[in-house]
Every structure is written in C-alpha cells, then in structure tokens.
N, C-alpha and C positions, 0 to 999 in steps of 0.2 A: 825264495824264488831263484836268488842267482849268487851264484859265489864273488862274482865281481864288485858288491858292494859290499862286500861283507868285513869291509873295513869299517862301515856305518854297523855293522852287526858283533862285532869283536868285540865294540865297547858295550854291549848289555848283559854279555856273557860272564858276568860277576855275582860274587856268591849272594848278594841280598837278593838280588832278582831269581837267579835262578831259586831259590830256598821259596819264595815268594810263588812261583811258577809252578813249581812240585805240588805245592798247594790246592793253589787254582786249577791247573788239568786237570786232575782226579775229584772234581767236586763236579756231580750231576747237577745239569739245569733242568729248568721245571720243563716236566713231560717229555723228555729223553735224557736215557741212563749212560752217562759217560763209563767205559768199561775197560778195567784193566783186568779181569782175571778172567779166563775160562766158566768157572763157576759162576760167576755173575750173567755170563751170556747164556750160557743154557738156559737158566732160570728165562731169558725171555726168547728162544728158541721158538715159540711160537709167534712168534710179532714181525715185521719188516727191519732192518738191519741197511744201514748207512755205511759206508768204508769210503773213507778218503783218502783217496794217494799222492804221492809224489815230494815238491819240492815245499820251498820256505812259504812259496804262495798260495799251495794248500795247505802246511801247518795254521799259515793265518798268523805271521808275522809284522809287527810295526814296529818300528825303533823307541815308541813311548813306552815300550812295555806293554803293553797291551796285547795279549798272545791269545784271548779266547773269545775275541768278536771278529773273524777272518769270515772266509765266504763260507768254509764247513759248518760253521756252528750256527752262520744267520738261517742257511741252508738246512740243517736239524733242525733246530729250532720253530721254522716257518710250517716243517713239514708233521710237526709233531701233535698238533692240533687240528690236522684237515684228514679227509676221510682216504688220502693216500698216507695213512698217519706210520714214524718211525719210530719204532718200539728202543733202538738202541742204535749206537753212533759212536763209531775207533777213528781216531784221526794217526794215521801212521806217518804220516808226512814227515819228510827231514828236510832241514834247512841244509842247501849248498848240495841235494841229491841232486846227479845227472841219470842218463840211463842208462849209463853203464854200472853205474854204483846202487842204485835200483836193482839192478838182475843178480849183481855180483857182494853187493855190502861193502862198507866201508865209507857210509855216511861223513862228510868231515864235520857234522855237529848232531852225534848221536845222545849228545849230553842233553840235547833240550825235545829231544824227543815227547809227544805227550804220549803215548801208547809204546808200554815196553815190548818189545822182541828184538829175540837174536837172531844174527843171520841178516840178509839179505830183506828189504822190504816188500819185492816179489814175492820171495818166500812168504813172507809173515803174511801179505795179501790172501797169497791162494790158501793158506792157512786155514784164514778166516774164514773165506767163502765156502772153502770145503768142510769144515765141522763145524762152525758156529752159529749154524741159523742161517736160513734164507736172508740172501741179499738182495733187497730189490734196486738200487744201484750205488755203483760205485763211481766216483768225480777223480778222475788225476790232470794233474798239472805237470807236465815234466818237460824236458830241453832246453827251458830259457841257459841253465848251467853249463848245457854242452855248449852254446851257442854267442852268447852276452861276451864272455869275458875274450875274445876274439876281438871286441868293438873298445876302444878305448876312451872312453868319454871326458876324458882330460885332453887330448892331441886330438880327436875324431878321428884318428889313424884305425883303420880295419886289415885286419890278418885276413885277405881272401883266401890265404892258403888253408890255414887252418880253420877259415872258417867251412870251408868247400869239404876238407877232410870230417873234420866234424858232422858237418848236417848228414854226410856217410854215414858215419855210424850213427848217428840215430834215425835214421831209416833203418837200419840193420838189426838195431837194441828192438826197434818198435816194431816193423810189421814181421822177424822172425820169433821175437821170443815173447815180448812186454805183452802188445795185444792181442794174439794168438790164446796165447796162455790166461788172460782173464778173460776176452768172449767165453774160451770153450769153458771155465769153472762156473762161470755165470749163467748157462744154457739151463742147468738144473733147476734153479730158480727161477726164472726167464727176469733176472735181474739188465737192469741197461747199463750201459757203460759211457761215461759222458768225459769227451777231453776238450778242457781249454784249451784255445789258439795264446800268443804271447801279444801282449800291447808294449810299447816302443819306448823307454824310460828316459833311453835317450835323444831322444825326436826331436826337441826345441833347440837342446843346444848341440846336436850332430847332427843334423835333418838329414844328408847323406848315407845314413844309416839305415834309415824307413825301406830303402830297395830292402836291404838284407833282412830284416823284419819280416817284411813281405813276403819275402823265399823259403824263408823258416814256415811262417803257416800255411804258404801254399804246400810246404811239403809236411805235412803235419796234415792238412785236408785228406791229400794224396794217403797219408799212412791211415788213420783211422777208418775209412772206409772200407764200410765190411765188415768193420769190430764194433763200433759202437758210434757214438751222434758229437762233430765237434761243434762246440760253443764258441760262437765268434767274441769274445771279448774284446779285440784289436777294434774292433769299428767302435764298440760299445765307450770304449776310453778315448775316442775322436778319430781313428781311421788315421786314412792320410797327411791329413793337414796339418798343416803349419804354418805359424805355428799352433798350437794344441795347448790350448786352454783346460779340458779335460786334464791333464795331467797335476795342473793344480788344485782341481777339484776332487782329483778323486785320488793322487798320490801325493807321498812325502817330497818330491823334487822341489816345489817349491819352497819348503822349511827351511829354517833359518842353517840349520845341519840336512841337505839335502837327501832322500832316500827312495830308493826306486820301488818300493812296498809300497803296496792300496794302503788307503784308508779304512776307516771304518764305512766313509761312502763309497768307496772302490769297492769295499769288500762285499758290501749289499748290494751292490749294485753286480758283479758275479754271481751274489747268491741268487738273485729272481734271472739272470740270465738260465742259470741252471734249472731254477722253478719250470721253466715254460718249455722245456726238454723233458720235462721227469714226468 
C-alpha cells in the first residue's frame, strides 16, 4: 500500500521468501484459476474474470510473509462458489505503486509481483480486459503512495506542500487517464469498477493527521464518480476516532515490529466490504 513503511517491507525482500512466494502465487486455489499465461485464460474465456489493481494493499501484503490471504483472494475466493461465480483471478498489484507509476511503470518492487507483465500496469490492465475474457469487475487500490509518505509518523510533521502538490496529481493521474481509461475498457463487458478509499495508519499516534486522511478520500470520492463505485474502508477500520482501536484489530500497528498492512482480518474484512458492491 505505501512506500513509507517499506522500511517494515525491505526486510522480507530476501531470497528464502521471495523463492518461497514464486511458489505460492502461481499455485490455483480451489474453484478459481490463479493465471499467469495467456493460454490459460482463454481456456476459461467463457467464465467471469476478476483483475485486481493497484498498490501493496491490493497485492495483499503482510510483513509475516503471508502474501496470498489479502482482500483479492478472500474476494476470489468467496466469489468463486456463489452464482455471481469467478471463473479466473490476475492480481497485478505492485507494492510501493503510485499513480503515476501505474500509468507510466516503473514499480519500485516489480520483483514481487504475483502476475507477470511488462510495461506499465495500466497497460497490462487494459491488456487484460481487452483480450482475455470478460471482466465482470475490477477492485484497485491506489494513492495512499502518492500521499502517506508526505506525513511523517516518527515527528507527526506533515509536508502540506507537498502533500497539496501531490493530491494534484492524483486527481490528474485519476480522472484524466487511470479511470477514464478502465470505465470505457469495461463497458464491453458491462464489468464494474470498485475503488478503495484509504484508512489512516497513522491515527493513534498522529491523530493530526486524520484531516489529511480525510482530504485524500474526499478527493478520491470526487474522482471516482462517474467511473466506477468507492468502497468506504476508512469508516470500516474506525473512521474518525481516536483513538482507534480498529487499527489493532484489524492492522500490523500494534505488533511488536509495527506495520501499517491489514491483516488477515483487515483484509476480510475489505473483502465483504467489496462483496456487497459487486
């Protein structure tokens, strides 16, 4: 989700995990087909088709290692056995993507990528949606990157400068090119398009922070409209308040080595927020 902690993220980026990881992504769970090749997707070209986009918090990262219970996969998963059922499921998500790096490429951890392509993950999106089977929708998560590492959770000092510059362009990234560009690939399918809002990691111990939290999804409301339906997750991890006990329940902040990644119940807990949209 955010390149700001990805100091808590640097340390899993070693070769027993990632050798470990390689493994686990490309291994299909029961009743949807995790897909890395072209030729495996055709083969279910007639079925419904899942595409997950954006940041570390749609790859569905935690600092235990655990990289394939995030909200995409409870989300597949849940969806795979009911009669809105998903025939197959690409998680393109990069850890530490913004929206500029989205449009443009240049992931700073393309290494742990679960779904290979080159190029841009816009690209590799419309990609998918354009020749590989009806999509009936697609979930991204993107901005916390543009936006988090502005807030300094060690001082609680905030770059209003850059944070103001920032939330610019991603209105810019987002309602000129990002959601433009999947609404209309999606129209063919009459697939929907579903974006998370951001929850606040650093709430309890910046509470000062939560305005600027605020700003980011009020403007993230503002851009999705029109393209596709946003999922409120900020309330859903406790909203306003503080402090915010949710944060321990449902994220790594409280851990002995703190980390601003859902849990496995944060992460189910996005995945039925998504349920009840889809």
């Amino acid at each position: 989700m955010l390149r700001t902690a990805h100091a808590s993220l640097s340390r899993f980026l070693l070769a027993p995990l990632l050798a470990t990881f390689m493994l686990l992504v490309l291994t299909p769970f029961n009743g949807v087909e995790a897909h890395s090749t072209p030729q495996q997707e055709f083969s279910f070209s007639f079925g419904k088709h899942y595409l997950a986009l954006g940041d570390s918090l749609a790859f569905g990262f935690q600092p235990d290692g655990d990289f394939i219970d995030g909200y995409a996969d409870y989300f597949a998963r849940a969806h795979a056995v009911t009669r809105q059922g998903i025939m197959s499921y690409a998680n393109e998500g990069c850890p530490g993507e913004t929206t500029s790096t989205l449009i443009n490429g240049e992931c700073p951890h393309p290494e742990m990528r679960k779904y290979p392509y080159q190029g841009s993950q816009l690209a590799a999106a419309l990609d998918y949606i354009n020749n590989w089977g009806p999509v009936s929708v697609v979930t991204l998560s993107i901005g916390a990157n543009d936006l988090l590492p502005k807030i300094n959770p060690a001082t609680c000092m905030i770059d209003e400068a850059g944070f103001t510059a920032s939330l610019k362009t991603l209105d810019t990234n987002l309602t000129t090119v990002i959601l433009p560009q999947l609404s209309r690939a999606l129209k063919k399918s009459h697939g929907k398009l579903l974006v998370t809002n951001a929850y606040n990691p650093f709430q309890n111990i910046c509470p000062q922070s939560n305005a600027y939290i605020k700003v980011f999804n009020e403007h993230l409301s503002h851009d999705v409209r029109g393209y596709g339906k946003l999922v409120d997750v900020y309330s859903a991890f406790g909203g306003v308040r503080t402090p915010n006990s949710h944060l321990c329940n449902l994220t790594w902040m409280c851990a002995s080595s703190p980390d601003i990644h859902p849990n496995d119940k944060g992460y189910k807990l996005i995945a039925d927020l998504l349920a009840k949209e889809y």
